[in-house]
C-alpha positions as CSV (number, residue, x, y, z in Angstrom):
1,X,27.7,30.2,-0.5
2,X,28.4,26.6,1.0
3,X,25.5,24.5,1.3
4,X,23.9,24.9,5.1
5,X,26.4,27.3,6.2
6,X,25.3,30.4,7.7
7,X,25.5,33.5,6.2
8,X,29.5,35.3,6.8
9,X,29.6,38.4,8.2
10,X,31.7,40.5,5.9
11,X,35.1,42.9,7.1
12,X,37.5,44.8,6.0
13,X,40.9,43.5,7.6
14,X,43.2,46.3,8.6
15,X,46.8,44.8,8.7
16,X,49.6,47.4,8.9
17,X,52.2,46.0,10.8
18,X,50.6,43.0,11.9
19,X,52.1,39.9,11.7
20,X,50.4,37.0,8.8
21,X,51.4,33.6,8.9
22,X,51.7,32.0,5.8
23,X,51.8,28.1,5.4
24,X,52.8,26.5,2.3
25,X,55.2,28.1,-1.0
26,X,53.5,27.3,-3.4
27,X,51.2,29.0,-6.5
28,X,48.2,29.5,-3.7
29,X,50.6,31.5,-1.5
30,X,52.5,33.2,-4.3
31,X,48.6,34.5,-4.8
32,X,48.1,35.7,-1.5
33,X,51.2,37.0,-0.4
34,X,51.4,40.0,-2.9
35,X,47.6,41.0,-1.4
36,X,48.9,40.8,2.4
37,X,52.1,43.0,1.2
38,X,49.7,45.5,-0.4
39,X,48.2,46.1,3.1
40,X,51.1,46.7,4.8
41,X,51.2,42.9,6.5
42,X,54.2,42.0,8.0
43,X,54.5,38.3,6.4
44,X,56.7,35.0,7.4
45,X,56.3,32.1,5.2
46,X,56.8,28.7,6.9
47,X,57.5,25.8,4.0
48,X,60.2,24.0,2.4
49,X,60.3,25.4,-0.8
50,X,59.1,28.2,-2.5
51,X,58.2,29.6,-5.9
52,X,60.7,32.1,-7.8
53,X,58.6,34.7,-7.1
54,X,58.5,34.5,-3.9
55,X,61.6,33.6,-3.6
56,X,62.6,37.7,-5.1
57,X,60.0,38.7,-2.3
58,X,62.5,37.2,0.5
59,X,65.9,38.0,-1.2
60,X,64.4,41.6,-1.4
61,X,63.7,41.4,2.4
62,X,59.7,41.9,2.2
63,X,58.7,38.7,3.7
64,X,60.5,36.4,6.2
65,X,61.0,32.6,5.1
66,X,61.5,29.9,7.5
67,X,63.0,27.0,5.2
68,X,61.1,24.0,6.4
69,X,57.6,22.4,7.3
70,X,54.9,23.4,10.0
71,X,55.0,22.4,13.5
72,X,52.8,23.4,16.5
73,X,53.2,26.5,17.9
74,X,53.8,28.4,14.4
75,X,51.0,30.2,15.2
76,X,51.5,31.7,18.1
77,X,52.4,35.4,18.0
78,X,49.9,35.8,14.5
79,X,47.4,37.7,13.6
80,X,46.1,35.8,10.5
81,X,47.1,32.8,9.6
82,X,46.8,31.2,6.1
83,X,46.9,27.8,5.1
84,X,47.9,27.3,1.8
85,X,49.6,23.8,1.3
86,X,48.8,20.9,-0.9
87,X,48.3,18.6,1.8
88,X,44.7,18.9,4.0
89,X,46.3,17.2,6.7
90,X,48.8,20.4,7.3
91,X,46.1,23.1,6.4
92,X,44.2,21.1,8.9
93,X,46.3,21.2,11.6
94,X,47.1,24.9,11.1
95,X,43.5,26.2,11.0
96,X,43.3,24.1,14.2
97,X,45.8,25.3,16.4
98,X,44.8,28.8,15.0
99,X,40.8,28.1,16.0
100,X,42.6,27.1,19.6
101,X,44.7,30.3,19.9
102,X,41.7,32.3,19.3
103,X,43.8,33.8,15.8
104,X,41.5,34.6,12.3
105,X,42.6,32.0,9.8
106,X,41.9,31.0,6.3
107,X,42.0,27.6,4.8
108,X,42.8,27.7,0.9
109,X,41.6,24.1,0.2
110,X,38.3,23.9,2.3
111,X,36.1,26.5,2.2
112,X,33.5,24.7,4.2
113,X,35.8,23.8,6.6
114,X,37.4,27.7,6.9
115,X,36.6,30.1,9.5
116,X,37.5,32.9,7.4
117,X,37.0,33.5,3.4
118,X,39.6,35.2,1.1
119,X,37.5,37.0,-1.1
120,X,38.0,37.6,-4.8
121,X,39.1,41.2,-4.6
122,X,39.4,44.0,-6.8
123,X,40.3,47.5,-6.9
124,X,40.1,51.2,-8.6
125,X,41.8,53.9,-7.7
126,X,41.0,54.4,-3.8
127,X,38.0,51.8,-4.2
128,X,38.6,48.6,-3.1
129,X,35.8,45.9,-3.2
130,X,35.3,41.7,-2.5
131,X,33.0,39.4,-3.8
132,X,32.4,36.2,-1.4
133,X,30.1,33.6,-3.0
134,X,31.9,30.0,-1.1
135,X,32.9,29.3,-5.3
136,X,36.1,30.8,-6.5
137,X,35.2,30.8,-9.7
138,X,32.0,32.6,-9.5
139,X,33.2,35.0,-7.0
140,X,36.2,35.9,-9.3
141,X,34.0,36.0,-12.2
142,X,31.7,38.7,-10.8
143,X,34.7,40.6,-9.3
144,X,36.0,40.7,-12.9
145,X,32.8,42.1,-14.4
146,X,32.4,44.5,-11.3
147,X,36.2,45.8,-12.3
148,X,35.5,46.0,-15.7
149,X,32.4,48.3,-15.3
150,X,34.8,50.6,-12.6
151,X,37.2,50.5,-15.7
152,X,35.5,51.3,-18.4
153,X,33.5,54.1,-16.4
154,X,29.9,52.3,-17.3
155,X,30.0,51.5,-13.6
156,X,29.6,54.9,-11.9
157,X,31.7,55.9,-8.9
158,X,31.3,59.5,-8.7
159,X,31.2,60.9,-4.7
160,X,27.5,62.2,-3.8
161,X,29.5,64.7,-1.3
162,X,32.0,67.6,-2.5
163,X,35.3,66.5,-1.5
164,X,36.9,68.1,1.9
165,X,39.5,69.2,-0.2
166,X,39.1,68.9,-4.7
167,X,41.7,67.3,-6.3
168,X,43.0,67.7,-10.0
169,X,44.0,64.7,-12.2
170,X,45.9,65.3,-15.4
171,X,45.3,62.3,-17.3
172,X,47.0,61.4,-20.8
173,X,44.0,60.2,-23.2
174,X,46.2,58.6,-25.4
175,X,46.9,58.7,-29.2
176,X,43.0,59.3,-30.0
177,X,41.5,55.7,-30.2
178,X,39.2,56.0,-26.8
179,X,40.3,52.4,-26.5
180,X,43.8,53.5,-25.6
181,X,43.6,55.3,-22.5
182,X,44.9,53.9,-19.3
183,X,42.9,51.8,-17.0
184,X,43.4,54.6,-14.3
185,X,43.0,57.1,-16.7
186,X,39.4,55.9,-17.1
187,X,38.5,55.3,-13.9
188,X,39.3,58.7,-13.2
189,X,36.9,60.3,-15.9
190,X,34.2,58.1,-14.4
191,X,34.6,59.8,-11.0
192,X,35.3,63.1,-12.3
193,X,32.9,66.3,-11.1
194,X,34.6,68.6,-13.9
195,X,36.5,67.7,-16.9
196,X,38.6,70.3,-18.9
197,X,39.8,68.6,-22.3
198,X,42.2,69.0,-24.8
199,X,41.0,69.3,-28.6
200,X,43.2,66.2,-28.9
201,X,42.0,64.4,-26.0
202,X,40.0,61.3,-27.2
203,X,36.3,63.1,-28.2
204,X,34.1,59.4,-28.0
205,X,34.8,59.6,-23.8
206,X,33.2,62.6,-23.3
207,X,30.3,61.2,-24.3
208,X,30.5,58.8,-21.3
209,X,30.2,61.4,-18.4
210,X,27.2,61.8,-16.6
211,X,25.1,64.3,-16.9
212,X,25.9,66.2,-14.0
213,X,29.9,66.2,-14.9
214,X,30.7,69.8,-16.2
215,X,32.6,70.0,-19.5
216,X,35.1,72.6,-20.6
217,X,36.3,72.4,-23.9
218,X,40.2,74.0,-23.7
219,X,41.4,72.7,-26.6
220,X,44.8,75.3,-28.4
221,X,44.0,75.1,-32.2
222,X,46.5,76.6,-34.2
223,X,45.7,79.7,-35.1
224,X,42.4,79.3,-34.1
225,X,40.0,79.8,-30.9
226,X,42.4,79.3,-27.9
227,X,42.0,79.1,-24.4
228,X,44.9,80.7,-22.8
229,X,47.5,78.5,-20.0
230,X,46.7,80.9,-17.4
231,X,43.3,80.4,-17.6
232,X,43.1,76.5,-17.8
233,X,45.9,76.8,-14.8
234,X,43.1,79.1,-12.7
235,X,40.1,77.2,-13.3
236,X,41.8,74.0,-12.5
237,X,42.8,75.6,-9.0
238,X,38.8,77.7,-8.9
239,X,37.1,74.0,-9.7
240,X,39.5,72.3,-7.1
241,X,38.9,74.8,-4.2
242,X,35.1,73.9,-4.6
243,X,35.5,70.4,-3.1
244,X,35.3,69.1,-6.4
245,X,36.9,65.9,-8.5
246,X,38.6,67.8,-11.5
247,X,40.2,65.8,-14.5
248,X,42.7,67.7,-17.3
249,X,42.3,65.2,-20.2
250,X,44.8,65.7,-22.9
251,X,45.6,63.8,-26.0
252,X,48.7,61.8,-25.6
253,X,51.0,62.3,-22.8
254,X,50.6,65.1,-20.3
255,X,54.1,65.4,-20.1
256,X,55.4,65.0,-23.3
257,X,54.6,68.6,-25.6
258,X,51.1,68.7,-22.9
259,X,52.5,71.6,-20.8
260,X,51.3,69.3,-18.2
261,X,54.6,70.3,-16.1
262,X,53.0,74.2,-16.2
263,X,49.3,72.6,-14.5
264,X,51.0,70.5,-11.6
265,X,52.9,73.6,-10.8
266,X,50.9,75.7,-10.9
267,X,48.3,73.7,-8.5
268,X,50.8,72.3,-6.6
269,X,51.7,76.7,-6.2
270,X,47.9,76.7,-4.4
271,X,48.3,73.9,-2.3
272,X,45.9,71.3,-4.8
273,X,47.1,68.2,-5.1
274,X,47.5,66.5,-8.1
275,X,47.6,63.4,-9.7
276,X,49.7,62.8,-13.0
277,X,48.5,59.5,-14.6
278,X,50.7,58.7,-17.6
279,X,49.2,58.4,-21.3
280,X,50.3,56.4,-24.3
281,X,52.0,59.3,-26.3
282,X,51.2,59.8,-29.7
283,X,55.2,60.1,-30.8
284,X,55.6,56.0,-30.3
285,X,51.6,55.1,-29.7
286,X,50.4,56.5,-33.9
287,X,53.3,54.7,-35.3
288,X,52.7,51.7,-33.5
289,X,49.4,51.8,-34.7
290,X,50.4,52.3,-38.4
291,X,52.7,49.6,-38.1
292,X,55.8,51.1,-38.0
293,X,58.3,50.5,-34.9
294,X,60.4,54.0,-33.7
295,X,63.3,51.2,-33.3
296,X,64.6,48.0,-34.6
297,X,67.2,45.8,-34.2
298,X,70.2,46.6,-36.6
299,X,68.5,49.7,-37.8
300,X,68.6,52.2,-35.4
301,X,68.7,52.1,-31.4
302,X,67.3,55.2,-31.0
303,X,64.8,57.9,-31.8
304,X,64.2,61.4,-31.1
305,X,61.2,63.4,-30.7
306,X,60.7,67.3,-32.0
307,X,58.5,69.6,-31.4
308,X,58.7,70.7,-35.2
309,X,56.1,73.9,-34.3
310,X,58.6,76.8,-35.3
311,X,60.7,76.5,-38.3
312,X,64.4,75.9,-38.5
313,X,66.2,78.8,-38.1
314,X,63.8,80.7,-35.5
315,X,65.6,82.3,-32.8
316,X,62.9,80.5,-30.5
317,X,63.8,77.3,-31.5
318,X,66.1,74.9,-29.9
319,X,66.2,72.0,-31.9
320,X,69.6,71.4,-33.5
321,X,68.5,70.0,-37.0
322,X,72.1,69.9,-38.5
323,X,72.8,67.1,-35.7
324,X,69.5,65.3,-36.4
325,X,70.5,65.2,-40.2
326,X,73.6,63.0,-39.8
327,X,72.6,60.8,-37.0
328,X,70.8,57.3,-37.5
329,X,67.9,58.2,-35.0
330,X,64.1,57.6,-36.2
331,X,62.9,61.2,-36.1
332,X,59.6,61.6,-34.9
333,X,58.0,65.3,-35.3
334,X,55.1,66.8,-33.4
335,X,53.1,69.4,-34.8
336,X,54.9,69.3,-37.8
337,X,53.3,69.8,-41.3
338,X,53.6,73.4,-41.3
339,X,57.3,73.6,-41.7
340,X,58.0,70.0,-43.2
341,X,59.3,71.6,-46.0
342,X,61.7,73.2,-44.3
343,X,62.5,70.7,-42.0
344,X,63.2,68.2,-44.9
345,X,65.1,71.1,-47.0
346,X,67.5,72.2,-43.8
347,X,67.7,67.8,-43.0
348,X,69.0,67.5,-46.7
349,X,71.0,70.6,-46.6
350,X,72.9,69.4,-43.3
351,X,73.4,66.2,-45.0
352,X,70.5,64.2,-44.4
353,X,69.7,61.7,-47.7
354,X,67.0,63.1,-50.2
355,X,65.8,59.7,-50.3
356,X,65.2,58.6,-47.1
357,X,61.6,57.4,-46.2
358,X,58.9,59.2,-44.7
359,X,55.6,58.6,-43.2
360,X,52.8,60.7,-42.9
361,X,50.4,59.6,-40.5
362,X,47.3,61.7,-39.6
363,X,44.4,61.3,-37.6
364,X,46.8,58.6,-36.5
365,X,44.5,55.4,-34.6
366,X,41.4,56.7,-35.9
367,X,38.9,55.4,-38.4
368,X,40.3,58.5,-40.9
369,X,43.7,58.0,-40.1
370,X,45.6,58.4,-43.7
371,X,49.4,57.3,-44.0
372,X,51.6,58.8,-47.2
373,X,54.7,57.1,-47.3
374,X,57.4,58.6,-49.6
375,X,61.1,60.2,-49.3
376,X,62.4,63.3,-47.9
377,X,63.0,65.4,-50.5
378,X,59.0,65.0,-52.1
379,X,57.4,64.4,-48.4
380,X,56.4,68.4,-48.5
381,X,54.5,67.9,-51.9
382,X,53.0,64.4,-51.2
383,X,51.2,66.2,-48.0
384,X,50.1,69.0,-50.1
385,X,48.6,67.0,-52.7
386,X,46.8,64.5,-50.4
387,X,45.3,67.6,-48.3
388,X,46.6,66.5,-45.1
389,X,46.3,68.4,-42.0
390,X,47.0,67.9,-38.5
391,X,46.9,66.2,-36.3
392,X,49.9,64.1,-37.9
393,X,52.9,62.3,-37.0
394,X,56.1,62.4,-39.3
395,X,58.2,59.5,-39.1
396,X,61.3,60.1,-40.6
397,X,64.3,57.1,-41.1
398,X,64.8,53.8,-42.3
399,X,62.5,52.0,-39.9
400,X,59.5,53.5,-42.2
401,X,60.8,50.4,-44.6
402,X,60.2,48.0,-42.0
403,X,56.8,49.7,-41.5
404,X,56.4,48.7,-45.1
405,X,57.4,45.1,-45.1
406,X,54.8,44.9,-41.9
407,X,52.3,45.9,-43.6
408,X,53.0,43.9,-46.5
409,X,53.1,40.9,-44.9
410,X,49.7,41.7,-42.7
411,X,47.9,42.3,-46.1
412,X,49.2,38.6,-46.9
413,X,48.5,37.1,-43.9
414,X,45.1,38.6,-44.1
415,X,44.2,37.7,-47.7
416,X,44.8,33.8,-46.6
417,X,42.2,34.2,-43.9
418,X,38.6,34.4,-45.8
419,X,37.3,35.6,-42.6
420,X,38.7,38.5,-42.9
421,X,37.6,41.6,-44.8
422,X,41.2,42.8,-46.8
423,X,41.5,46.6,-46.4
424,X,41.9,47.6,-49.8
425,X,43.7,51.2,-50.6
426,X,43.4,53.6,-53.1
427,X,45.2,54.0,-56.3
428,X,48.4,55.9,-55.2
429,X,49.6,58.7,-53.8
430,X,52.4,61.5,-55.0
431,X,54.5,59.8,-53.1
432,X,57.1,57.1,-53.8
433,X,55.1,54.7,-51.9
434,X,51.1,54.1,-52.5
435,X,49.2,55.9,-50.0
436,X,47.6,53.4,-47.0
437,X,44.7,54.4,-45.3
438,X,43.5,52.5,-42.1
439,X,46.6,50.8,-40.9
């Protein structure tokens, strides 16, 4: 707060429509301006130059630029006015005739000298919050730790009243590291009355939710215990109908291979509304992780990912592996140990070369993630004999050698730095490649 300076009385400035005047084109404005847009502000910027950025704001017709410096009677007509030049002399002259006209303004250089404050401001989700201390600095230091408790859910925001009408989220959890879920995605389970999870959504966040959250484990193993889609489908809509905040957390993406196109249909069928918050999918996300890119210059500009759940050849499959075998796509597969050796037999067969690298990546970003590397026509054997099981990704193509040359060179970069502990690996693997474990 500034010294001697009565205590502000805080609002919430509603400005749809309303015209903002905006003083000055420089880094200060090229802050504010994007805020004002947010809420709908109908923004002219007086000043003889402005930044690039704002610069796209005007050629893309959002704000209105007047090319050249203030003079009295700018104000008139505003609803806010902002000072945000270099020069006190201007922004003193503007929060003048603004004080004069009766008009809220804010000057950036002079706090003690403002009538209003811009405060440091945050937001998450449909929360938005402002710190107002008189420093900047402070006030944008406790916004950020504010917004980083809303983020990482240890700041709880969960409604005390049943919603008018529930709401479903399906939210992408990522690759399994709880570390790689979206900011939103987040923010979401923190506000969430009832979460229904995947097997593969990331396990360490459920132990996050409060107490009072109800959990409902839906995971699909293979072959195992199952929840059916038509059940998950009607408790989404049953939980929803209550009033109540309900998240679908699912490993990856909820659209790629999540059936997360069946869940908004089906609540969108019952009049719920959803929310579909992306996820880092598991298909580019594990590989990343393991230090292999799905592209790379003057290897391949493009990669494919399969569903490899059926085996070539079943009538219910729609994957055309004689086309995969002869193109120079990275082929990532999903759900694909079961029928590697098939795959990698029918790829061969179709004309695909027996020696073309493979990786093996499972438990893929998690402290047991295990990585065989080897070729196509021994990937089958090198699985069995290190007793992998899913989840794994397959990565399939020559960008699995530029994997490899990563990884070499991180080992070297890390063996120079005695700082660092130098993940060692075990002896080998049946593979043509030594295993690596915790890439």
């Amino acid at each position: 707060m500034v010294a001697d300076a009565a205590a502000p009385y805080l609002l919430a400035l509603r400005l749809t429509g309303r015209r903002v005047l905006v003083v000055g084109g420089g880094s200060v404005a090229a802050r504010r301006v994007p805020g004002l847009l947010d809420a709908a502000a109908d923004v002219v910027l007086i000043s003889p130059e402005v930044t690039p950025s704002l610069h796209d704001l005007v050629l893309a017709g959002r704000i209105s630029w007047q090319s050249r410096r203030y003079a009295p009677g700018d104000c008139a007509a505003a609803w806010l006015v902002c000072a945000c030049t270099d020069d006190p002399g201007v922004n003193a002259a503007v929060a003048a005739e603004a004080e004069a006209a009766g008009i809220w303004s804010v000057r950036a250089d002079d706090a003690a000298a403002s009538a209003a404050w811009t405060p440091a401001s945050g937001h998450a989700g449909d929360l938005r919050f402002g710190v107002v201390s008189g420093d900047p600095q402070r006030s944008a230091g406790i916004r950020d730790a504010v917004l980083a408790g809303l983020q990482d859910g240890t700041l709880r925001t969960r409604r005390r009243r049943r919603l008018r009408v529930g709401r479903v989220a399906l939210v992408g959890g990522g690759p399994g590291d709880p570390g790689l879920i979206t900011v939103r995605g987040r923010q979401l389970l923190a506000e969430a009355d009832v979460v229904v999870a995947d097997h593969l959504a990331p396990r360490a966040l459920l132990d996050e939710l409060g107490p009072g959250v109800e959990l409902v484990d839906a995971g699909k193993i293979p072959r195992g215990r199952a929840m059916t889609q038509e059940d998950i489908n009607a408790l989404l809509v049953e939980r929803a109908r209550q009033g109540l905040a309900v998240v679908r957390l699912k490993g990856g993406d909820p659209f790629v291979f999540g059936r997360g196109g069946e869940e908004v249909l089906a609540c969108l069928a019952e009049g719920i509304p959803v929310t579909v918050v992306p996820g880092v999918t598991s298909a580019v996300g594990v590989p990343a992780v393991a230090g292999i890119p799905v592209t790379h210059r003057g290897v391949t500009q493009e990669f494919r990912v399969i569903s490899a759940h059926l085996p070539p050849g079943d009538p219910r499959s729609t994957v055309d592996w004689a086309e995969l075998a002869i193109s120079q796509a990275t082929l990532v597969l999903l759900m694909g140990l079961e029928y590697l050796g098939q795959v990698a037999e029918t790829l061969i067969r179709a004309g695909a070369d027996s020696q073309t690298p493979v990786s093996v990546i499972a438990d893929g970003t998690l402290p047991t993630q295990h990585i065989i590397t080897t070729g196509l026509s021994a990937v089958a054997a090198a699985v069995s004999a290190a007793g992998l099981r899913p989840p794994a990704i397959v990565v399939i193509g020559e960008v699995v050698q530029v994997g490899a040359e990563i990884a070499e060179l991180s080992r070297d970069v890390l063996s120079n730095d005695r700082s660092v502990a130098v993940p060692t690996s075990p002896g080998g693997s049946a593979g043509t490649k030594p295993t690596r474990e915790g890439q």
